[in-house]
N, C-alpha and C positions, 0 to 999 in steps of 0.2 A: 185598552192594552191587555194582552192573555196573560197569563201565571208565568209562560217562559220569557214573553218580555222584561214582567216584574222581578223575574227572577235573576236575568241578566245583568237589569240595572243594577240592583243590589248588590251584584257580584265584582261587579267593574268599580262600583264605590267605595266599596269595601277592599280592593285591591289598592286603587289609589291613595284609601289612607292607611296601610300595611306600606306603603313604600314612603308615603311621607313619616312613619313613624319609626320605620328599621333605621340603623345610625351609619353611616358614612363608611363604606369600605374601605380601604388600606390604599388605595387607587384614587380614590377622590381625597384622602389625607394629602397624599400627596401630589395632585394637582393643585387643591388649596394653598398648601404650605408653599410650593413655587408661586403662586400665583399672588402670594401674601410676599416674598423673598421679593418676587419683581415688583412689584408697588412699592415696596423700600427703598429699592434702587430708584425706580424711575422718580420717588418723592426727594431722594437723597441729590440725586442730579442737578433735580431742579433748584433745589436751595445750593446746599453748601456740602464740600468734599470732607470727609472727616481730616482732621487738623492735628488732631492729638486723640490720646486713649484714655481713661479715668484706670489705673490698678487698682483694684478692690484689695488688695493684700494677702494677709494670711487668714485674716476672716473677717467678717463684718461685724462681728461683737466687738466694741470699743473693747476691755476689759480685754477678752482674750489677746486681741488683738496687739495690747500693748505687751501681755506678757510673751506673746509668742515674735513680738521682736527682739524685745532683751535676750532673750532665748535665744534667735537667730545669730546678733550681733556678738555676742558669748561664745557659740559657735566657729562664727564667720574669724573673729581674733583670736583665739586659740588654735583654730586650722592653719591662721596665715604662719603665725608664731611657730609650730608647729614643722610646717614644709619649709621656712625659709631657713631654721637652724641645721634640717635635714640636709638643706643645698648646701650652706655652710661648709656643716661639718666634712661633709661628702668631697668637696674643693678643697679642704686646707688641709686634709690628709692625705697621704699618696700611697697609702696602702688601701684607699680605697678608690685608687684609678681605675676600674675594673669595668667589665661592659656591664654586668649586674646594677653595679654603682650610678652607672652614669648615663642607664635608663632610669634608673628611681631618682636622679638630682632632676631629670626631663618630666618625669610625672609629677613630684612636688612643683615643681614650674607652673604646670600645665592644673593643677587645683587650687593654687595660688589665679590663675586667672581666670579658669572656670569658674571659682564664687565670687572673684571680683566684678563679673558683668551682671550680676542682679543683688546681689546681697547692699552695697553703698548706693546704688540708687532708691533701693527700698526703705534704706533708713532716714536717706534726705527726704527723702518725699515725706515720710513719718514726722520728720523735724521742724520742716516748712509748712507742713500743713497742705500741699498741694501734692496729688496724690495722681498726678497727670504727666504724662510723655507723649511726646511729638511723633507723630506717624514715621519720621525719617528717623530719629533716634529708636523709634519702636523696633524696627528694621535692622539695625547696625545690632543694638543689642541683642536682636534676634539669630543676628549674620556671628557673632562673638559665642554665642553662647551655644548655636550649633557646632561651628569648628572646634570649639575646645572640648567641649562632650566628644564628641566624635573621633578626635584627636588624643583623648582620653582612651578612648575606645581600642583602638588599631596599637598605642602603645603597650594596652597592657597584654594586648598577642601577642608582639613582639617580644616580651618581657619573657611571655610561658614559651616564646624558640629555644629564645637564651639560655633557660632552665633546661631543657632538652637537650638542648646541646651540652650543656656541662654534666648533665647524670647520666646520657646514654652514649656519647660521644665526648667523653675527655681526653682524651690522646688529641682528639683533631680543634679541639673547644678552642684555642686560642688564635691557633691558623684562620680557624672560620671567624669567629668575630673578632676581628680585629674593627682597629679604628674607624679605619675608614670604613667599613661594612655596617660598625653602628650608626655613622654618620648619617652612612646614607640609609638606613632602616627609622630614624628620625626624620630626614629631609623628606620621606616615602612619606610618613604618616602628619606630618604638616600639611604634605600637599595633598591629598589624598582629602583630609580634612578640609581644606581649604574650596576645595572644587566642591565639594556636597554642600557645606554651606551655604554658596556663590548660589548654585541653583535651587537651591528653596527658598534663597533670598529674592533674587529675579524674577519668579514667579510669585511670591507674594509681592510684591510690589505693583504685581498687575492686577491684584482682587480688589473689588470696591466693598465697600466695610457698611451696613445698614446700621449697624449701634457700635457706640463707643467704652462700655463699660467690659473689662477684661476682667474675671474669676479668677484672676490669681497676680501674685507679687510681681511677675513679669513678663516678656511678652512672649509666650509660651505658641508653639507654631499650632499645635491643636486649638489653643485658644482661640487663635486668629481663623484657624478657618473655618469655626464654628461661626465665628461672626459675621463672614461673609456671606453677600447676598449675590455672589459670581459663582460661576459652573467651576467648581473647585474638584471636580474628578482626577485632572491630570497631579494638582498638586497633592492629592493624596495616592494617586500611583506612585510619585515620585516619592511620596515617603517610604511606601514599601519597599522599592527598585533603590532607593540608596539608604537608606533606614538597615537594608540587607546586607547594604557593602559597607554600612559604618559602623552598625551594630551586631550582626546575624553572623557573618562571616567571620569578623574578629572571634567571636563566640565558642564559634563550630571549631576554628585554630587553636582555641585554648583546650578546649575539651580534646581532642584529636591528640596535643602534645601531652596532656597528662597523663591520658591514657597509656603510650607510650611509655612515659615515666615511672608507671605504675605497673606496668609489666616487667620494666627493667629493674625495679628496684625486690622484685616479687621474687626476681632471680638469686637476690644477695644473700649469700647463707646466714651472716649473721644478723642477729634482729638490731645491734647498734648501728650496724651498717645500714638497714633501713630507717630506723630513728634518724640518721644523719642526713641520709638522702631525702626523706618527706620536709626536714624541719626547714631545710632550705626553701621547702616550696610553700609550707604548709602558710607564712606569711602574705602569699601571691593568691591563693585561693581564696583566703577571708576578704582580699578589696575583689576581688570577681565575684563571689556570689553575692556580697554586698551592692556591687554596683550593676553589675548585670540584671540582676534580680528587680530592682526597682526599675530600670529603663525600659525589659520587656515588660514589666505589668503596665506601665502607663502606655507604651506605643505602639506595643503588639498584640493587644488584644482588642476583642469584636469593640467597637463603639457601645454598642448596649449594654454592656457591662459595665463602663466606665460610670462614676459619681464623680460630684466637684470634690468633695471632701478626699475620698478614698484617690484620685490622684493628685490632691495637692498632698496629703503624708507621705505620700510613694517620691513625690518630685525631691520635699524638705530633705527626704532620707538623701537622694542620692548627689542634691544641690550641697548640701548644705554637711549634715551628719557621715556620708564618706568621704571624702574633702578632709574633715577633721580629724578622723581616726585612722588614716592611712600612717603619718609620720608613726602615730603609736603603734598600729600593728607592727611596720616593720623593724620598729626599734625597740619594740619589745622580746621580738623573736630573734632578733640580731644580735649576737655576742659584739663583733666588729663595729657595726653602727653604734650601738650602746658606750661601745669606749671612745668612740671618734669624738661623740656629743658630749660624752663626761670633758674628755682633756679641753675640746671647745671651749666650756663654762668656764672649765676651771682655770686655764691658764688665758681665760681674758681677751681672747681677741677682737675685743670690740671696742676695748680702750685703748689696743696698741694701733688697732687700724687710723683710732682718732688720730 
């Protein structure tokens, strides 16, 4: 053989282990990674359909773990305690029939049952020692704590109309929301909530699940479709396409009316007269940037950003810790609220009700 034969071989051998030793392009990751997804599925098939889910909880340190329930359940009864005296006081006064009023007895409602669908399940499971949910109850809880988040959502736009209409439009403020008008701006945002729910529920119910172990206290719809080993595309369009119309849009409505609010009151010559027109609001903006804030960071950002840790304290915040400081926010900025609760306590209506 000549020097350009030897030369050749050398060159052709020397290529083939340059390619056996460069690492996997981003292109075979992800042929692998499906081709590892479908072996899941087709090994999951052949045995058994997952039946239940394990919740990992708040963390997998025992220790932490135990204190960051107490913490929750401290929480979780001080928030309920909390919006249920606010619904209270709000019904047994009639000076606070108002449309104001009787969208915030609908939002203490509405966090009274937003943390009821994961907070008492997490504790029983803590108490029992079985740390496990049923694929159909995973669902239902999933279906509950969509609509109410969501329904959360859309109310508190409605809430920043309300304000709108009272600081830029008061001559017309009571013609326009009237009762029925709030009514039906409630029965809008249940249903509304209800139908976005129904279809993320529908569609997860059609993924096939390759593990059963869930990162966090409950059954969290990004959780699920991480675990799934089904073509989950459409179910994450749909989170964007109504994720938009339950989150994004309410959003864009509040930001739009305060704006508004903010021009009109910029008009006011005196500065008590602006003092009076912000302090109305200025209650309504601290539960939206609280709760807005935590919802876009865990559902509107890229995937690669995301960490377990950094969206379970984003989730607690807006599960659990706005939930409980709403009653205070607004009863702290409320002259009228603040007297409602006082005569509440004080003149006993829980012993006349007996």
């Amino acid at each position: 053989m000549g020097k350009e034969g030897i030369f050749l071989l050398h060159s052709h051998k020397t290529h083939s282990r340059q390619q056996q030793c460069q690492p996997p392009g981003p292109h075979h990751l992800r042929a692998e990674k499906s081709w590892d997804l479908m072996q899941n599925c087709l090994d999951m098939a052949n045995q058994t359909q997952v039946s239940e889910f394990i919740l990992l909880g708040l963390s997998e340190q025992p220790r932490q773990q135990q204190a960051l329930l107490g913490l929750a359940c401290s929480l979780y009864l001080i928030g309920c305690l909390g919006n249920l005296l606010t619904i209270l006081a709000i019904v047994s006064d009639p000076r606070l029939h108002s449309p104001m009023y009787f969208f915030l007895s609908n939002l203490s409602l509405l966090d009274v049952c937003f943390t009821s669908t994961t907070i008492p399940k997490m504790l029983l499971n803590h108490l029992w020692g079985l740390p496990t949910i049923s694929s159909s109850a995973c669902l239902v809880q999933m279906y509950f704590f969509i609509a109410f988040g969501a329904a959360d959502s859309i109310l508190l736009s409605a809430m920043a109309y309300d304000r709108y209409l009272a600081i830029c439009r008061p001559l017309h403020y009571m013609t326009i929301m009237s009762m029925l008008r709030c009514a039906s701006l409630v029965a809008v945002t249940w249903g509304v909530a209800s139908f976005i729910s129904l279809a993320h529920t529908i569609l997860m119910a059609r993924l096939s699940f390759y593990a059963s172990r869930i990162p966090h206290f409950f059954c969290d719809i990004n959780a699920l479709i991480k675990l799934s080993c089904s073509d989950t595309q459409v179910n994450e369009m749909l989170m964007l396409v109504l994720g938009g119309s339950g989150v994004l849009v309410p959003f864009v409505c509040i930001m739009a009316s305060y704006t508004l609010i903010a021009v009109a009151v910029w008009k006011v010559p005196s500065a008590r007269g602006k003092w009076k027109a912000f302090s109305t609001c200025g209650s309504h903006l601290c539960v939206v940037s609280l709760f807005y804030g935590t919802i876009i960071g865990v559902y509107f950002n890229p995937a690669s950003t995301h960490t377990t840790y950094r969206d379970m304290a984003a989730t607690v915040m807006y599960t659990m810790v706005t939930p409980m400081l709403n009653p205070f926010i607004y009863s702290l900025r409320n002259r009228d609220l603040r007297s409602a609760l006082g005569r509440l306590l004080s003149q006993n209506h829980f012993a006349k009700a007996l």
